[in-house]
C-alpha positions in Angstrom: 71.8 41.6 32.8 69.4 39.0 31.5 67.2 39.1 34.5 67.3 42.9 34.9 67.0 44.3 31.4 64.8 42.8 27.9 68.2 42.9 26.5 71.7 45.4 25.4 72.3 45.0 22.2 75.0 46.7 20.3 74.1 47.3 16.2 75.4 49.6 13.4 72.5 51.4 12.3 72.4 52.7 8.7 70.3 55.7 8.2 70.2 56.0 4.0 69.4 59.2 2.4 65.8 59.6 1.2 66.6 61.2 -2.7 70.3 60.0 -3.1 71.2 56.4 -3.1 75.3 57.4 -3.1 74.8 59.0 0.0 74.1 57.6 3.5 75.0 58.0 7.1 76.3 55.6 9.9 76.4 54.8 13.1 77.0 52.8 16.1 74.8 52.2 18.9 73.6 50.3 22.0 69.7 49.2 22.5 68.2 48.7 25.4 65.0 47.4 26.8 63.9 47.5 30.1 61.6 48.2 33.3 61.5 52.0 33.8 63.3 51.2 37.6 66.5 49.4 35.9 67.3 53.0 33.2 70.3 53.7 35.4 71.9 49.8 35.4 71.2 49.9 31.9 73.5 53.0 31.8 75.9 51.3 33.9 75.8 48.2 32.1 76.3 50.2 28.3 79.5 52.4 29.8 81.0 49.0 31.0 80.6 47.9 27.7 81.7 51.0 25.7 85.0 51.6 28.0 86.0 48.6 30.0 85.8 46.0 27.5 89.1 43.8 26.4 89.4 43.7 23.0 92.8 42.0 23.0 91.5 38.6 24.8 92.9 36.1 21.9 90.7 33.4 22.8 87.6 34.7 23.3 88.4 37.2 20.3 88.7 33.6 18.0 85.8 32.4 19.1 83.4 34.6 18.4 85.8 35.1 15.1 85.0 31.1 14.0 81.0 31.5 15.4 80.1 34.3 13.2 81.8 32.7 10.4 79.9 30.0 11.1 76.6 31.6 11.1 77.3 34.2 8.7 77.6 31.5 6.0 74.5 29.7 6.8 72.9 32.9 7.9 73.4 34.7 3.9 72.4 30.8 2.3 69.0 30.5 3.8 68.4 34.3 3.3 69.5 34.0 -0.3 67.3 36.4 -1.8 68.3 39.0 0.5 71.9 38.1 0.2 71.1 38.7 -3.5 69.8 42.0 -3.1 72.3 43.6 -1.5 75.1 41.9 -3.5 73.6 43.1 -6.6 72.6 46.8 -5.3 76.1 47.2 -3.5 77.5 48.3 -7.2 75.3 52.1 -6.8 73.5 52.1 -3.3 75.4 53.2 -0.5 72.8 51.8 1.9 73.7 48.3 -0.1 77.4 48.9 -0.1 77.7 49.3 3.8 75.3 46.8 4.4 77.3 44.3 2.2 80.3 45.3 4.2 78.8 44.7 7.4 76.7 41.7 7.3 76.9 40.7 3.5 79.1 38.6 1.6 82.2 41.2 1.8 81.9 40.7 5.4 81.7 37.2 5.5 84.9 37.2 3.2 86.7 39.5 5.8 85.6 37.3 8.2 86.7 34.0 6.5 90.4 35.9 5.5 90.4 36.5 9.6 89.8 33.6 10.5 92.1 32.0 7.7 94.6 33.8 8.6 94.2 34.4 12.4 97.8 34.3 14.1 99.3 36.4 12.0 96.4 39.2 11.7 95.6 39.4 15.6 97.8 42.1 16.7 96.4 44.0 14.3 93.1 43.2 15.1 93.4 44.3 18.5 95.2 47.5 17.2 92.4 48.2 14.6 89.4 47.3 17.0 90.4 49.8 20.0 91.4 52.3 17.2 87.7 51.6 15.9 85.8 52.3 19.0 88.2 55.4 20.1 86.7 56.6 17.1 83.3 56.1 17.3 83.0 57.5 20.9 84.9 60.3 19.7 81.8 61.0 17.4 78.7 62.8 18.0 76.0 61.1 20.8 72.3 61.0 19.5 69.9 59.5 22.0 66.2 58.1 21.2 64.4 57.3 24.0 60.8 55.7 23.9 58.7 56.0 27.0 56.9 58.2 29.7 58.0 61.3 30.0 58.1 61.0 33.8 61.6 59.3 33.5 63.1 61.6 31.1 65.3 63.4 34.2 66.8 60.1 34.5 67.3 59.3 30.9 69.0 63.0 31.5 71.2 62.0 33.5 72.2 58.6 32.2 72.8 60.2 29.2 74.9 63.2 30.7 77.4 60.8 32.2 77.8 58.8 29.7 78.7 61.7 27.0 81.0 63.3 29.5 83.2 59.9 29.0 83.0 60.4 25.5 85.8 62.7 23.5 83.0 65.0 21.4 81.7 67.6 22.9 78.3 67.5 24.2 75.3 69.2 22.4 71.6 69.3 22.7 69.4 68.9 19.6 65.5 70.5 20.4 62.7 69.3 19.4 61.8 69.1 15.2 65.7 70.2 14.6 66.9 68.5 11.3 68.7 66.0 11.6 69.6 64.8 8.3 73.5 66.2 8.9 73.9 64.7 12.5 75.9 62.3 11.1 79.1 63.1 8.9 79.1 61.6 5.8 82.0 59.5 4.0 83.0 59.4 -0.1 82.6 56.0 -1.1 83.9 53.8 -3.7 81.8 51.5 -5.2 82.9 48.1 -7.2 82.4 47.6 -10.8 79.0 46.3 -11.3 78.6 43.1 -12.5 76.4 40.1 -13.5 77.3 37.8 -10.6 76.5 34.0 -9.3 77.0 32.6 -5.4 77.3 28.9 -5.5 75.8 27.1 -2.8 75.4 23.2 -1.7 71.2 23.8 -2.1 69.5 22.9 -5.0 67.6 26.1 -5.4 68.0 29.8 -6.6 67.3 33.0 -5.6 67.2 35.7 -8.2 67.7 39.1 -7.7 67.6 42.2 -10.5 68.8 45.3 -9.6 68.7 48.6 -10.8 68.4 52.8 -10.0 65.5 54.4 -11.7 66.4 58.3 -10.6 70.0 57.6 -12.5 67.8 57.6 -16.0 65.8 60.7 -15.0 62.8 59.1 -13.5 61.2 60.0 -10.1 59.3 58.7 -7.3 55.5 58.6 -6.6 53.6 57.1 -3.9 51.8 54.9 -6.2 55.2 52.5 -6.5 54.3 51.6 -3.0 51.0 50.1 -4.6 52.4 49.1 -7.4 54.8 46.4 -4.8 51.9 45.1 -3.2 50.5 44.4 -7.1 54.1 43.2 -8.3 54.1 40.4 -4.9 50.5 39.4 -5.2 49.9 39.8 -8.6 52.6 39.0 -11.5 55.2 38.2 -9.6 53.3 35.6 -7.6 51.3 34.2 -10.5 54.3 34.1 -12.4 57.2 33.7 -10.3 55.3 31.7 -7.6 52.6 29.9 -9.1 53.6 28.7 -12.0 57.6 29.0 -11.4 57.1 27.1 -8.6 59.0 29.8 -6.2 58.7 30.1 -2.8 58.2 33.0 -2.7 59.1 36.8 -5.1 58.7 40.0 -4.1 59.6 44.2 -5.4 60.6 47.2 -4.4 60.5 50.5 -5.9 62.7 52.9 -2.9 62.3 56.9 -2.9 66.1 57.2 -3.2 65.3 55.3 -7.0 66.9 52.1 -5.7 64.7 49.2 -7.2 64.9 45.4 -6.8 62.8 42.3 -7.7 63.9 39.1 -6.4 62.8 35.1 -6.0 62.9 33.4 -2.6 63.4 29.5 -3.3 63.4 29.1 -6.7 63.9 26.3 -9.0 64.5 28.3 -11.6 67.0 31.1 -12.4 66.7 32.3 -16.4 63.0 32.3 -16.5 62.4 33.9 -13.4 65.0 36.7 -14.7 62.9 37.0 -17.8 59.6 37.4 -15.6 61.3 40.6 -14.1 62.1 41.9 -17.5 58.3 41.5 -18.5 57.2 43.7 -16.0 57.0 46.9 -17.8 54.8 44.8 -20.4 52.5 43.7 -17.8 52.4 47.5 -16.3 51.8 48.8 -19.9 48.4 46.8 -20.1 47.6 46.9 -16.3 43.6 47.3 -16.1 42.1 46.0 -13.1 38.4 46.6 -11.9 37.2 48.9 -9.3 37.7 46.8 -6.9 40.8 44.7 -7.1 42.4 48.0 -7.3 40.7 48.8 -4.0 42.4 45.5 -2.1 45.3 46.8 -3.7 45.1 50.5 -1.8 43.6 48.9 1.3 46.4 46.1 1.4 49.0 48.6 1.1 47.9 51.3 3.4 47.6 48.2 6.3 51.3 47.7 5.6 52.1 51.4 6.3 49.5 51.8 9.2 50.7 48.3 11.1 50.6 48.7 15.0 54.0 49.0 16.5 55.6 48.4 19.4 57.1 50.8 21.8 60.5 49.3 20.6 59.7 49.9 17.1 58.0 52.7 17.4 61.3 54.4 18.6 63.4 52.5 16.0 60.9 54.2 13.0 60.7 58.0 14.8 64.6 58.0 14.7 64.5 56.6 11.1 62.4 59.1 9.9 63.9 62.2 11.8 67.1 61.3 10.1 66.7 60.3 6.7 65.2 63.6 5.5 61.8 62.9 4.9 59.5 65.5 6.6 56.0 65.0 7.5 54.7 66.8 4.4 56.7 64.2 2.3 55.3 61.3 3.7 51.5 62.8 4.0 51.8 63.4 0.4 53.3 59.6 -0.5 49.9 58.8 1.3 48.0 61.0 -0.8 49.0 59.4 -3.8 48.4 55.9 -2.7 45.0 56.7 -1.9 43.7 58.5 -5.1 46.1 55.9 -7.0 44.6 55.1 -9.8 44.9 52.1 -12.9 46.2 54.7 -15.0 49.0 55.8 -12.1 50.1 52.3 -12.0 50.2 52.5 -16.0 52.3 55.3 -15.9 55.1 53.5 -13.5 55.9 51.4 -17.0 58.4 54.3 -17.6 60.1 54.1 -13.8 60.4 50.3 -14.1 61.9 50.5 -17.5 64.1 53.4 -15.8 65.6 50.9 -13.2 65.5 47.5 -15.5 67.9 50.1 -18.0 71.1 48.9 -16.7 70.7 46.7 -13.9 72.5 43.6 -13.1 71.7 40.2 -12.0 73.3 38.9 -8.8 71.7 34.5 -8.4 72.4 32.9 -4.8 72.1 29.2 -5.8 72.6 25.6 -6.9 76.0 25.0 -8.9 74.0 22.9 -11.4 71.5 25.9 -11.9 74.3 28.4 -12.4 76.0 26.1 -14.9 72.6 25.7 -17.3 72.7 29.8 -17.4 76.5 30.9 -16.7 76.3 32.9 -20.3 74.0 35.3 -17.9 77.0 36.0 -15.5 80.5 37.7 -15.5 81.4 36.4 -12.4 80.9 33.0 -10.7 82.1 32.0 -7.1 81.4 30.0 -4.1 79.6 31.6 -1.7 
């Protein structure tokens, strides 16, 4: 496969809903790469996967059981911040929740109980995992393909035989259809939220805030896209970074009102958290020149308009055809970051206060750290 194909890759994809953070869709998939000769062993390679594959192999099933353990657990360390984030947001964000559940720290604690607990749970592994993927090739079949259009017969025909394998019946979707409902959609239940800290052997923290601005009645406007390249380079950096001595900080303000500032690295944890809680302040007297609040526009914009790959280029048009933004959403979010003004960044105050009302505090970090501040936490836990 290697020396045929840049690589099959099977990944959940999670496709959140653009306006409400409690609602997001899900699904399984294969990537593949490749030369436009090798499309039909790609097929043949992804059906071998999806129907031939041995889930009930013990050994090779506790294997990769104890290596993603393994990983996992440095993996969420070393990414603390991000860990952070989605720990903190999984309280009120689907997109969190799932992702917590997938590749977070709920995961790596289903893992860990697994692997803890390995003879006794592995008939029921088995059970569960074939149950798993009888369901998902029961489901609906969405294909994205990324390339020239002189193949698409064969893409055709790949894809023809592989649906007629699959339980759901087959159906065509033209070009420009919606397809915000492709997916069905699944009532959640989300934990309490709480102040929580992750103890880890490192000596540093990563902070994360987290909070919804749409659930106190504020809304989006392109200018929070601005307003994060300002929050990274500006006061969080000179603040967080700078004189914090951080790594690194970063925000972000999400259409669906999910908003999170977070330190990457940090040798603090209580000042840093005070820093976020400053940040309408800041906003309040925000008055740059002319032209810092043109590198501001211009830096932004060359984040939205970065060259992509073919790859990626697929992985966005897919993103955006399903999470229910349509192109006069997005020209208009455009809009508003180019005739953003100092006054429009002013005015985001009220968002920020929106999302800082009610968030919680989720800290990856050193045991001694967490002890200085555990007042600021309900929970406290290894990670």
């Amino acid at each position: 496969m290697g020396s045929r194909t840049g690589g099959i890759s099977p990944l959940i994809s999670i496709f959140p809903d653009s306006l409400d953070t409690a609602r997001t869709s899900l699904a399984f998939g294969l990537r593949c790469r490749t030369l436009t000769q090798e499309i039909p062993f790609c097929f043949e390679i992804m059906e071998e996967m999806l129907f031939t594959s041995d889930l009930a192999q013990e050994k090779r099933l506790r294997e990769l059981l104890f290596k993603q353990r393994s990983r996992l657990g440095t993996a969420l360390a070393s990414s603390g911040n991000a860990t952070a984030v989605t720990r903190c947001m999984s309280s009120f964000s689907a997109n969190a929740l799932i992702s917590d559940q997938i590749g977070g720290v709920a995961y790596y604690d289903f893992v860990r109980d697994l692997t803890d607990h390995f003879d006794e749970k592995k008939p029921l592994m088995a059970q569960k995992l074939s149950e798993t993927l009888a369901r998902v090739l029961g489901g609906k079949v969405l294909v994205s393909y990324t390339g020239s259009a002189d193949h698409l017969e064969t893409i055709r025909t790949g894809t023809g035989h592989l649906v007629s394998r699959c339980a759901h019946k087959s159906e065509t979707a033209a070009s420009g259809e919606d397809l915000t409902k492709y997916f069905e959609t699944y009532p959640l239940s989300f934990p309490e939220p709480v102040n929580e800290a992750l103890r880890t052997p490192g000596q540093v923290q990563y902070v994360a805030r987290c909070g919804n601005f749409r659930k106190n009645g504020a809304s989006y406007h392109g200018a929070m896209t601005v307003l994060r390249t300002i929050m990274s380079f500006d006061y969080l950096w000179n603040n967080v970074r700078v004189t914090g001595g951080a790594y690194g900080c970063g925000g972000n303000l999400l259409r669906n009102g999910d908003t999170s500032f977070s330190s990457y690295r940090d040798p603090n944890l209580h000042r840093t958290d005070e820093v976020f809680r400053g940040i309408p302040d800041y906003l309040d007297s925000f008055d740059p020149d002319e032209r810092d609040m043109t590198k501001y526009i211009i830096g932004t914009i060359s984040a939205i308009d970065t060259p992509l790959t073919p790859s990626a280029l697929g992985s966005v048009s897919m993103l955006t055809a399903l999470d229910g933004r349509t192109d006069e959403v997005r020209q208009k979010t455009r809009d508003q970051i180019l005739s953003a003004t100092a006054g429009d960044i002013r005015a985001l105050a009220q968002q920020v206060r929106a999302a800082l009302e009610g968030s919680h505090l989720c800290v990856v970090g050193s045991a001694a750290g967490i002890e200085a501040d555990k007042e600021l936490f309900d929970t406290v836990r290894e990670l």
